[in-house]
mmCIF file of the C-alpha atoms, coordinates in Angstrom:
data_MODEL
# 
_entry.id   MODEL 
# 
loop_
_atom_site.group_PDB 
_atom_site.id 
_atom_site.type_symbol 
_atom_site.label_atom_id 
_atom_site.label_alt_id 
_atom_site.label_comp_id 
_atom_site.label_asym_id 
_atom_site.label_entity_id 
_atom_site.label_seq_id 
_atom_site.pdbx_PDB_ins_code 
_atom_site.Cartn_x 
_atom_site.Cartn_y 
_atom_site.Cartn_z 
_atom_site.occupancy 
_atom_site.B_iso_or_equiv 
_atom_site.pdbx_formal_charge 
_atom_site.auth_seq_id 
_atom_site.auth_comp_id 
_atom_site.auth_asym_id 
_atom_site.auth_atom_id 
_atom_site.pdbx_PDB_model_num 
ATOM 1   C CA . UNK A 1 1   ? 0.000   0.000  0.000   1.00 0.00 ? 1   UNK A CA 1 
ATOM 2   C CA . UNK A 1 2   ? 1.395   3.533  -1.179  1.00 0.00 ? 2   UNK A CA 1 
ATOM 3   C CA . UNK A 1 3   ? 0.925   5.809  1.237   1.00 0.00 ? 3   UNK A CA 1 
ATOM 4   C CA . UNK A 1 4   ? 1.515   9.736  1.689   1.00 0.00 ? 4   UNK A CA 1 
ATOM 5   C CA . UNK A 1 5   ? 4.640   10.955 3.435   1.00 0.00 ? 5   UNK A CA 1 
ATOM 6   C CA . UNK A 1 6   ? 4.292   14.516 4.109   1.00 0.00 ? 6   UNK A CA 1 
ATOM 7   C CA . UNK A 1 7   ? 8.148   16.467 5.255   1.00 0.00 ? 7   UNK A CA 1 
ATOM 8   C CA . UNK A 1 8   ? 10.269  19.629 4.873   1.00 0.00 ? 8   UNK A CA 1 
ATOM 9   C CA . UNK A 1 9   ? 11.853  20.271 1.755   1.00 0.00 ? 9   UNK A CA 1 
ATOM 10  C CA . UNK A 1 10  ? 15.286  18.653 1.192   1.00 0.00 ? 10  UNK A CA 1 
ATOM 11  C CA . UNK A 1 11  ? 18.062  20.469 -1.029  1.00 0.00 ? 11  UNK A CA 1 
ATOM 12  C CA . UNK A 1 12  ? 17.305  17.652 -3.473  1.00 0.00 ? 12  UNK A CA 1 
ATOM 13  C CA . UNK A 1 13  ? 13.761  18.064 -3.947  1.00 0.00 ? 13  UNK A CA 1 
ATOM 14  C CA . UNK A 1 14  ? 14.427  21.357 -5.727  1.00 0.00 ? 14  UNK A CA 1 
ATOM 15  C CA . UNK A 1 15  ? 13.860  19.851 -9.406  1.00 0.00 ? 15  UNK A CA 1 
ATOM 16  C CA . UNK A 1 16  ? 11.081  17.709 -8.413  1.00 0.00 ? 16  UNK A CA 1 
ATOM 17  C CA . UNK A 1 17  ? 9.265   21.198 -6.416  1.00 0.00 ? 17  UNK A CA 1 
ATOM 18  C CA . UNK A 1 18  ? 9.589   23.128 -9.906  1.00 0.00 ? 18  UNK A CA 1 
ATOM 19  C CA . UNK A 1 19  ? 8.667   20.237 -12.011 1.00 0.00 ? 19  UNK A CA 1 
ATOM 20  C CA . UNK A 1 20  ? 5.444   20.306 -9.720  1.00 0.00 ? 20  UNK A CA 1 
ATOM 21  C CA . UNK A 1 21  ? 4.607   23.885 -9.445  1.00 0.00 ? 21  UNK A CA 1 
ATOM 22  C CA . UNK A 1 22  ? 5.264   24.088 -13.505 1.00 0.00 ? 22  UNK A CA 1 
ATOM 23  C CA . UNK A 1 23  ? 2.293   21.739 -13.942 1.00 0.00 ? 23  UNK A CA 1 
ATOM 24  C CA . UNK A 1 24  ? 0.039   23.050 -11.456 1.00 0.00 ? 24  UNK A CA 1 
ATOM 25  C CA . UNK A 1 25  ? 0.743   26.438 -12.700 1.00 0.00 ? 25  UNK A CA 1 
ATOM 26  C CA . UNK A 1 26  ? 0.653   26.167 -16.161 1.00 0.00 ? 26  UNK A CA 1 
ATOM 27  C CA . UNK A 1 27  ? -0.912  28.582 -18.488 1.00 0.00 ? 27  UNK A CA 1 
ATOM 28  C CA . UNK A 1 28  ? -0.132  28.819 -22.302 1.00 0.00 ? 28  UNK A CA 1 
ATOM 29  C CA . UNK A 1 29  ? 0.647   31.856 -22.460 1.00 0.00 ? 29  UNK A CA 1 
ATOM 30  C CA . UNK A 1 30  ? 4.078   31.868 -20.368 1.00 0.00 ? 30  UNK A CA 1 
ATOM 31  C CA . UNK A 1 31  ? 6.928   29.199 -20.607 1.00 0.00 ? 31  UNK A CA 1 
ATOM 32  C CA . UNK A 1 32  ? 7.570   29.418 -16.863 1.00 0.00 ? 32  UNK A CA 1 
ATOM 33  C CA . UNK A 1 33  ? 4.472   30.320 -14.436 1.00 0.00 ? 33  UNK A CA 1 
ATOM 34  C CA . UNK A 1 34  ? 6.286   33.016 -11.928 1.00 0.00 ? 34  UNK A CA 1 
ATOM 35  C CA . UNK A 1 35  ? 5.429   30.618 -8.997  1.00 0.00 ? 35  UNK A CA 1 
ATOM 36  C CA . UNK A 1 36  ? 7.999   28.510 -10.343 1.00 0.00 ? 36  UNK A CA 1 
ATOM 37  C CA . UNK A 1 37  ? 10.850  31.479 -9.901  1.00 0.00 ? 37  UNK A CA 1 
ATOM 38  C CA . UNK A 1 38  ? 9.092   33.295 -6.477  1.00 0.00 ? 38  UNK A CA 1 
ATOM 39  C CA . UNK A 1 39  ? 9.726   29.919 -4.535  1.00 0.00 ? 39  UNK A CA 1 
ATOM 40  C CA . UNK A 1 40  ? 13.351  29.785 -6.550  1.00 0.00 ? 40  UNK A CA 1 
ATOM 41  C CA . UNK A 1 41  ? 13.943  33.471 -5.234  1.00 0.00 ? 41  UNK A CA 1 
ATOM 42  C CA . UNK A 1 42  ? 12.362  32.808 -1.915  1.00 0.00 ? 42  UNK A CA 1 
ATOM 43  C CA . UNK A 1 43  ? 15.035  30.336 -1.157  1.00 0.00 ? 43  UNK A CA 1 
ATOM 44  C CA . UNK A 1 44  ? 17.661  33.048 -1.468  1.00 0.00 ? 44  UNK A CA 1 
ATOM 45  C CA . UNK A 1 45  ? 16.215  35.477 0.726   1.00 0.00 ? 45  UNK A CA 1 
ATOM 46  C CA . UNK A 1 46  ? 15.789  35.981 4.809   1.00 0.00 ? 46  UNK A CA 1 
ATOM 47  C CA . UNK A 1 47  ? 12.319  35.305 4.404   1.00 0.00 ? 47  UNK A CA 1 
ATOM 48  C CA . UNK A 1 48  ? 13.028  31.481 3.956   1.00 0.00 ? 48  UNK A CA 1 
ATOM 49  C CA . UNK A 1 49  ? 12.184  29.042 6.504   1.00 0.00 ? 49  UNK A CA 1 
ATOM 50  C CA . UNK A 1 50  ? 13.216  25.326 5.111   1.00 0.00 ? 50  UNK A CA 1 
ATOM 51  C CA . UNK A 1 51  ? 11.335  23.716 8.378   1.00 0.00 ? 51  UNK A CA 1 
ATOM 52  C CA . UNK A 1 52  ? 7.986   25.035 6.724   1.00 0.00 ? 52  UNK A CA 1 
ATOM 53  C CA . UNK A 1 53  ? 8.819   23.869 3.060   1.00 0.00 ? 53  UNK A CA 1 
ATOM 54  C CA . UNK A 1 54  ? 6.928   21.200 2.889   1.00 0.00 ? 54  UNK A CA 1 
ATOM 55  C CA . UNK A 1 55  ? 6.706   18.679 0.155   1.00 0.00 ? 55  UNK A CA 1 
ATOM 56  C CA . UNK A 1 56  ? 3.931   15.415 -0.192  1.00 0.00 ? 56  UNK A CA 1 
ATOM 57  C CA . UNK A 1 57  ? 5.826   12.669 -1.586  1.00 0.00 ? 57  UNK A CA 1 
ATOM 58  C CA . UNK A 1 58  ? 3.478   9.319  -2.611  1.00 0.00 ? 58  UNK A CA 1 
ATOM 59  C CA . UNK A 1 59  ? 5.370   6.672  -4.095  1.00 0.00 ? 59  UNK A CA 1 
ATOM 60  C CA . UNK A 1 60  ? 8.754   8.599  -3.700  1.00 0.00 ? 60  UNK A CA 1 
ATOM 61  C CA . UNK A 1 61  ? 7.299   10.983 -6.504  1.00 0.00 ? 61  UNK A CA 1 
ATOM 62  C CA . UNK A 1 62  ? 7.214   14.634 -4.836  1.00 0.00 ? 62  UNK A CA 1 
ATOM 63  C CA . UNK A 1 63  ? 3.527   15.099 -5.945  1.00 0.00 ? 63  UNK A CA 1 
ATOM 64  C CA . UNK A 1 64  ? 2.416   18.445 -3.666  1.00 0.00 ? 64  UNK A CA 1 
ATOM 65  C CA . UNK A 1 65  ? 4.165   21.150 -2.653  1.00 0.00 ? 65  UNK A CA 1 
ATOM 66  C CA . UNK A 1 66  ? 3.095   24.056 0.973   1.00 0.00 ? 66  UNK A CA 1 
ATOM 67  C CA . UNK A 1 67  ? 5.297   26.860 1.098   1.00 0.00 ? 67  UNK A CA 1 
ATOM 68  C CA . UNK A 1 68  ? 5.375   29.334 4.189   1.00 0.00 ? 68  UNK A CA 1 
ATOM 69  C CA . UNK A 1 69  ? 7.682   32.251 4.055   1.00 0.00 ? 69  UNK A CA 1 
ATOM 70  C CA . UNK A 1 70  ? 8.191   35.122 6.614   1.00 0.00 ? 70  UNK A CA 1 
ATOM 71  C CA . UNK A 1 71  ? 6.875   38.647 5.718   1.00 0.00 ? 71  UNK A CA 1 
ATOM 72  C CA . UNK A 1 72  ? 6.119   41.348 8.387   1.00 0.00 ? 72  UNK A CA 1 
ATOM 73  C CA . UNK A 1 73  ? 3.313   42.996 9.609   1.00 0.00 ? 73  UNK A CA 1 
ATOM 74  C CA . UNK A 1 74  ? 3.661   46.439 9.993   1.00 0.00 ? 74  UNK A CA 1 
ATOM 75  C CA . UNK A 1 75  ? 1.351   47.620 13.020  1.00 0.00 ? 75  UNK A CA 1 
ATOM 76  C CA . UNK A 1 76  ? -0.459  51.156 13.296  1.00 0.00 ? 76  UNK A CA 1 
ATOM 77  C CA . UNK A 1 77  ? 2.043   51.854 16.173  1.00 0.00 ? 77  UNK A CA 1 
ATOM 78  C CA . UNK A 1 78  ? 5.114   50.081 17.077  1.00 0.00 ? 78  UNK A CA 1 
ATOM 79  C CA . UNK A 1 79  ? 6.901   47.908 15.322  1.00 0.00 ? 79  UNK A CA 1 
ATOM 80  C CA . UNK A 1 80  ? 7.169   45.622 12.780  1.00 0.00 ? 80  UNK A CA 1 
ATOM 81  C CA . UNK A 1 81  ? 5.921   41.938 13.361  1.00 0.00 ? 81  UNK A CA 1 
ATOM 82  C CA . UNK A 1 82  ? 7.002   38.711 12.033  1.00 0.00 ? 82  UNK A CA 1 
ATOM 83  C CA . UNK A 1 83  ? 4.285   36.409 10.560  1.00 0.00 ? 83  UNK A CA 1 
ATOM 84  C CA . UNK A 1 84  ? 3.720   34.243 7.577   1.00 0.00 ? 84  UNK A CA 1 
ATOM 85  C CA . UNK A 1 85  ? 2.812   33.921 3.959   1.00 0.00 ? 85  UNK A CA 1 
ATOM 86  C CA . UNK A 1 86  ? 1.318   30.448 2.962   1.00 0.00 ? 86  UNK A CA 1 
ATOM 87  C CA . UNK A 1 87  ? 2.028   30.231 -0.605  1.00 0.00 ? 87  UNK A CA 1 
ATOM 88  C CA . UNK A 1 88  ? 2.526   28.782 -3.396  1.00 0.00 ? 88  UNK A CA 1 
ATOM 89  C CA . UNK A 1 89  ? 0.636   25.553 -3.039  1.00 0.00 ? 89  UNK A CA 1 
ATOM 90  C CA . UNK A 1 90  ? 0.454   23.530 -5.763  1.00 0.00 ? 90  UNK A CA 1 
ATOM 91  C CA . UNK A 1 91  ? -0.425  19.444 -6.448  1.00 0.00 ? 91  UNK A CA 1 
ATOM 92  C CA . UNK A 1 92  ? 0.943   17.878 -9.497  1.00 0.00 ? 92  UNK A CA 1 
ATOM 93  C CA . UNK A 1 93  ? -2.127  17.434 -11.966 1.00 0.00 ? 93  UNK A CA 1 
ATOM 94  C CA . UNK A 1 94  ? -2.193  13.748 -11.858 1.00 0.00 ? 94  UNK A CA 1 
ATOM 95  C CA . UNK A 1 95  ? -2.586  13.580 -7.963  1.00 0.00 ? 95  UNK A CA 1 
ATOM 96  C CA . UNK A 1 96  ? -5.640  16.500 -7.786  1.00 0.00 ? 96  UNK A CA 1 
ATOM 97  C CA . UNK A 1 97  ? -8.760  16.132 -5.936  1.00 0.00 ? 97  UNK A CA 1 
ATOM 98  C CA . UNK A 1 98  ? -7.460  13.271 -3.690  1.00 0.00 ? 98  UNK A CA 1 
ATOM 99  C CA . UNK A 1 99  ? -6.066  15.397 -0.551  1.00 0.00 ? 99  UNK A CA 1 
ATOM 100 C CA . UNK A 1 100 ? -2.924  15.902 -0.774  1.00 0.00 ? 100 UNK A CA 1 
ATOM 101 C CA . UNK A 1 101 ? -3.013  19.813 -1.258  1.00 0.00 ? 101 UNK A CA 1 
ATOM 102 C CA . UNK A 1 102 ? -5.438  19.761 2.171   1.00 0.00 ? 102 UNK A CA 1 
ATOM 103 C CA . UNK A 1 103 ? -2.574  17.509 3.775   1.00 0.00 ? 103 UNK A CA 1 
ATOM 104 C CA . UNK A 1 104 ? 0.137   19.397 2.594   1.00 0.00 ? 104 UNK A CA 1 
ATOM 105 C CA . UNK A 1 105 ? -1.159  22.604 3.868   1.00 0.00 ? 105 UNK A CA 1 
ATOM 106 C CA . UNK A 1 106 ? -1.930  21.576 7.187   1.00 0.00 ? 106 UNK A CA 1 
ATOM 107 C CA . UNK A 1 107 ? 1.472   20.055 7.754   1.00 0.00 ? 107 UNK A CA 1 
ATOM 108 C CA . UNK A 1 108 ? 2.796   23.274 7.172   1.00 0.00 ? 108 UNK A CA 1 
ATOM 109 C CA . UNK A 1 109 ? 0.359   24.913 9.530   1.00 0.00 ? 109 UNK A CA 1 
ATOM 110 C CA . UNK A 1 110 ? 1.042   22.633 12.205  1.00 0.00 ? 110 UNK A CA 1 
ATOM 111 C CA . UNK A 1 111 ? 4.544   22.726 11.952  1.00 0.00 ? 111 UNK A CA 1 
ATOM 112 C CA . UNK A 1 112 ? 4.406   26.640 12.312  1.00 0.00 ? 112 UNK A CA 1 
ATOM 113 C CA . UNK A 1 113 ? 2.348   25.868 15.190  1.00 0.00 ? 113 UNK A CA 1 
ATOM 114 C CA . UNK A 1 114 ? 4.737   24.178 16.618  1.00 0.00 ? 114 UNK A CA 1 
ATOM 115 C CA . UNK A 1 115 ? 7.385   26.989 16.004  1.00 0.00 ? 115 UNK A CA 1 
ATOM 116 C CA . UNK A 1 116 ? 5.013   29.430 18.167  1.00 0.00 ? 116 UNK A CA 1 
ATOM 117 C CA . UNK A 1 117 ? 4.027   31.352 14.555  1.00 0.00 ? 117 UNK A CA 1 
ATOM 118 C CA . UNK A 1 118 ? 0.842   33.486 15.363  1.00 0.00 ? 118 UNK A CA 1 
ATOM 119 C CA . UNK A 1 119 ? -0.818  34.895 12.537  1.00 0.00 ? 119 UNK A CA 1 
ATOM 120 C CA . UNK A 1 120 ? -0.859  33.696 8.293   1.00 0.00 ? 120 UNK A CA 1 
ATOM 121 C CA . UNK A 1 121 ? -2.084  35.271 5.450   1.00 0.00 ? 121 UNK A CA 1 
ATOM 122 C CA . UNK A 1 122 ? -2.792  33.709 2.235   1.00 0.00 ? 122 UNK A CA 1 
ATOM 123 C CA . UNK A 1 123 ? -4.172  34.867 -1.329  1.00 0.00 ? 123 UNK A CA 1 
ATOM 124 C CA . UNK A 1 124 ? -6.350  32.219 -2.586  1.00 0.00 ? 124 UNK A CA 1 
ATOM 125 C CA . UNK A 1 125 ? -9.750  30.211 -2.900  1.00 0.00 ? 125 UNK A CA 1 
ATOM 126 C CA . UNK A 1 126 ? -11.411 30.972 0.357   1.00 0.00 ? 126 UNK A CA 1 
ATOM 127 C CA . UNK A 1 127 ? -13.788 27.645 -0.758  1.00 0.00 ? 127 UNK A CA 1 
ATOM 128 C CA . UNK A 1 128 ? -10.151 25.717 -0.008  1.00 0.00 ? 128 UNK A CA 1 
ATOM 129 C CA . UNK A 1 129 ? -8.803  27.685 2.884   1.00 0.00 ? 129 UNK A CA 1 
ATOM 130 C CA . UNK A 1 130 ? -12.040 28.386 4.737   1.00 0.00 ? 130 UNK A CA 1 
ATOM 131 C CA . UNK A 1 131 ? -10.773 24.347 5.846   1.00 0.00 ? 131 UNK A CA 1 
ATOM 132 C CA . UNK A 1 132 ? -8.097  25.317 7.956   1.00 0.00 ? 132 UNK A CA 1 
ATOM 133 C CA . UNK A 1 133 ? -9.913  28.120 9.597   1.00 0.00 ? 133 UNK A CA 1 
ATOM 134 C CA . UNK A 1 134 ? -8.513  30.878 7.102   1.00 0.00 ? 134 UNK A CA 1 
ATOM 135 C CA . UNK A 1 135 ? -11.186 34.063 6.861   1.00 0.00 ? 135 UNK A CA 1 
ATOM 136 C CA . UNK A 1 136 ? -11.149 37.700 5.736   1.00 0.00 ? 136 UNK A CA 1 
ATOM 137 C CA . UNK A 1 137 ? -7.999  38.727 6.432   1.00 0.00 ? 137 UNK A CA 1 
ATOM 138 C CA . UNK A 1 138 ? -10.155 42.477 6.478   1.00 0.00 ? 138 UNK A CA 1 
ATOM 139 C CA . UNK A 1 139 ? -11.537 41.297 9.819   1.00 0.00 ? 139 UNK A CA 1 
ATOM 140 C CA . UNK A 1 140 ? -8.179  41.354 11.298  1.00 0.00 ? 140 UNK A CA 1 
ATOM 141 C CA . UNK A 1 141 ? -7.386  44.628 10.040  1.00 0.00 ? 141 UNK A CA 1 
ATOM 142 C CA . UNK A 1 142 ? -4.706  43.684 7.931   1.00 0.00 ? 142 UNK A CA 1 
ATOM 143 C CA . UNK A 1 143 ? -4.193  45.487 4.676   1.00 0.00 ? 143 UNK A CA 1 
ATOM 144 C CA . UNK A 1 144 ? -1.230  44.510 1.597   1.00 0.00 ? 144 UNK A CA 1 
ATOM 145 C CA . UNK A 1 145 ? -0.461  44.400 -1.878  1.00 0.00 ? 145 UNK A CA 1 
ATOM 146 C CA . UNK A 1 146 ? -3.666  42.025 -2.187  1.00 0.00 ? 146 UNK A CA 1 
ATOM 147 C CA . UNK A 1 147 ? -6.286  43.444 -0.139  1.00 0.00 ? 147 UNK A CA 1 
ATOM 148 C CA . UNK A 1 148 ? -7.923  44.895 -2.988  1.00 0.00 ? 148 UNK A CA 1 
ATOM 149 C CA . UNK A 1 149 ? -9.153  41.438 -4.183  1.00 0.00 ? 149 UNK A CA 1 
ATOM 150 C CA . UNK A 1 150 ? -11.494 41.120 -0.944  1.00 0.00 ? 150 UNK A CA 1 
ATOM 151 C CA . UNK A 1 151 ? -11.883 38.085 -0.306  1.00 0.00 ? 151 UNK A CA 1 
ATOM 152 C CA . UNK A 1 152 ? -9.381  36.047 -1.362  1.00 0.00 ? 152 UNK A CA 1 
ATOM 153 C CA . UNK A 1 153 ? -7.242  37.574 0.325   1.00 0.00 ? 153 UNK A CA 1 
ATOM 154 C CA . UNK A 1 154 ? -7.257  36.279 3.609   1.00 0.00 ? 154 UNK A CA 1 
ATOM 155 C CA . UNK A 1 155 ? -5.586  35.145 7.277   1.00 0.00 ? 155 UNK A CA 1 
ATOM 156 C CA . UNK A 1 156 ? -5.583  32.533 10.021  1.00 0.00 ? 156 UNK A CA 1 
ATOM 157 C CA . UNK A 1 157 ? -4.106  33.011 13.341  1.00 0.00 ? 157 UNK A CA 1 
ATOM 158 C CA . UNK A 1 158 ? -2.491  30.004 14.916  1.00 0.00 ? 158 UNK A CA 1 
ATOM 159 C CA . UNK A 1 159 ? -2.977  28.822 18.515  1.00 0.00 ? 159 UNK A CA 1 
ATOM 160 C CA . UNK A 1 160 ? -1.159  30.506 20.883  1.00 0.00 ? 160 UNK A CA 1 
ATOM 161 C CA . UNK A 1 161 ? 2.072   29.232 22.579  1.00 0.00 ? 161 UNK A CA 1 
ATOM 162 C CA . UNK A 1 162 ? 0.460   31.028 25.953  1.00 0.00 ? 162 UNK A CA 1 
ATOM 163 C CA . UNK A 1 163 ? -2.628  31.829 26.812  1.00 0.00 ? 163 UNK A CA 1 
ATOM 164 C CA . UNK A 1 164 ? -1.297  35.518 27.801  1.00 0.00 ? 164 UNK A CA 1 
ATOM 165 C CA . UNK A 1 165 ? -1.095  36.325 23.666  1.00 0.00 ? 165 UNK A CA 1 
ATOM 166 C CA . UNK A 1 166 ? -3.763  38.416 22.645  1.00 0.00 ? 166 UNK A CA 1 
ATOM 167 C CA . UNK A 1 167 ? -5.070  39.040 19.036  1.00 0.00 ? 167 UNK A CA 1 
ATOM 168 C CA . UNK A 1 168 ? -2.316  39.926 16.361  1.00 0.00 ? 168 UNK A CA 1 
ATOM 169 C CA . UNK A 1 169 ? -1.944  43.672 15.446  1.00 0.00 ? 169 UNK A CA 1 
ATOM 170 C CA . UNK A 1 170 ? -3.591  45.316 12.475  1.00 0.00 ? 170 UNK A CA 1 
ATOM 171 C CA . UNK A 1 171 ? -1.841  46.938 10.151  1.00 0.00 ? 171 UNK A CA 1 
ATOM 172 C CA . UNK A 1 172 ? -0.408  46.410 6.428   1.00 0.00 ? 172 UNK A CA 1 
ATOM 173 C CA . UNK A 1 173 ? 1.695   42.858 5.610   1.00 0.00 ? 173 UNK A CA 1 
ATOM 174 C CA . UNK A 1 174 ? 4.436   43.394 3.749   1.00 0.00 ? 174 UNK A CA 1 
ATOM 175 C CA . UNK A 1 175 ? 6.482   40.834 1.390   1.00 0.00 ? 175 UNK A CA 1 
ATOM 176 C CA . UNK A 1 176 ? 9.978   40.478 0.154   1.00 0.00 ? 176 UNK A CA 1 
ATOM 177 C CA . UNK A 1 177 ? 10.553  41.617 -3.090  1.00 0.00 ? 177 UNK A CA 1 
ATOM 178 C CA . UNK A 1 178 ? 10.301  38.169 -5.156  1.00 0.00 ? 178 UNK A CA 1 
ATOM 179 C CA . UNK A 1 179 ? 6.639   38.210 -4.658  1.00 0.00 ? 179 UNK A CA 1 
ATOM 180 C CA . UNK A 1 180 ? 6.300   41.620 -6.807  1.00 0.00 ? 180 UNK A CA 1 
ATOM 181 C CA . UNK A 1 181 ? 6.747   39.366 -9.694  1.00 0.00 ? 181 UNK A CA 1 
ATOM 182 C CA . UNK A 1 182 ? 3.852   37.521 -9.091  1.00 0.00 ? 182 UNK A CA 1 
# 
């Protein structure tokens, strides 16, 4: 019986991580989809967190991919906050509609649980992310380059590591400069 192994990112799973965002991404009209070069950037940059890489491999074939990067939050007083960006997330055609994107993702939620993250945003189909608890991310009073989209655009805050942590901050989220190109 195959089963899914879900795991951080390992240097070597580069190729197969492309290879699976090129699919999931594709769109005739580019050769590359810029998902495919963020995540390549990504890796080069401070924001980077290899622990919450995370990869779904089923039959040793890396078939889904959960990527959480750090951006910052940038409150109405004070100063700037560290939270994350869930994104891209991609499953390789072939191994759609089965659950591996809903595994993937919450694998790399709970493993920023378990790093005492508080707060992620994410720009996508709130009919997929409303299953991990993800809502307006307006609610929270957080603004960004995306807000304007309403509401895909949206956030989750994590349990917290104490029960003396009160709600995030509102404010604007800002991103490292490889996600312009998206």
């Amino acid at each position: 019986m195959t089963t899914l192994r879900l795991r951080p990112e390992d240097p070597a799973d580069a190729g197969p991580v492309r290879r699976v965002l090129a699919a999931a991404f594709a769109r005739p009209d580019v050769a590359t989809p810029p998902e495919v070069s963020l995540v390549d950037e990504l890796r080069d940059t401070t924001a980077w967190l290899p622990e919450l890489a995370m990869v779904a491999e089923y039959g040793g074939e890396v078939v889904g991919y959960a990527l959480l990067t750090r951006v910052r939050l940038r409150p109405e007083r004070g100063s700037d906050v560290p939270v994350l960006a869930l994104g891209p997330v991609a499953v390789a055609p072939h191994r759609q509609r089965v659950g591996h994107g809903t595994a993937v993702v919450q694998a790399a939620l709970d493993a920023s649980t378990e790093l005492g993250e508080r707060l992620v945003v994410v720009l996508g189909a709130p009919v997929f992310y409303r299953r991990f608890g993800f809502g307006p991310a307006s609610e929270l009073g957080l603004t960004g380059p995306w807000a304007g989209l309403g509401e895909p655009w949206q956030s989750l805050v994590l349990p917290p590591s104490t029960s003396e942590e009160g709600p995030p901050p509102r404010g604007e989220v800002l991103f490292p400069a490889p996600w312009s190109k998206v």
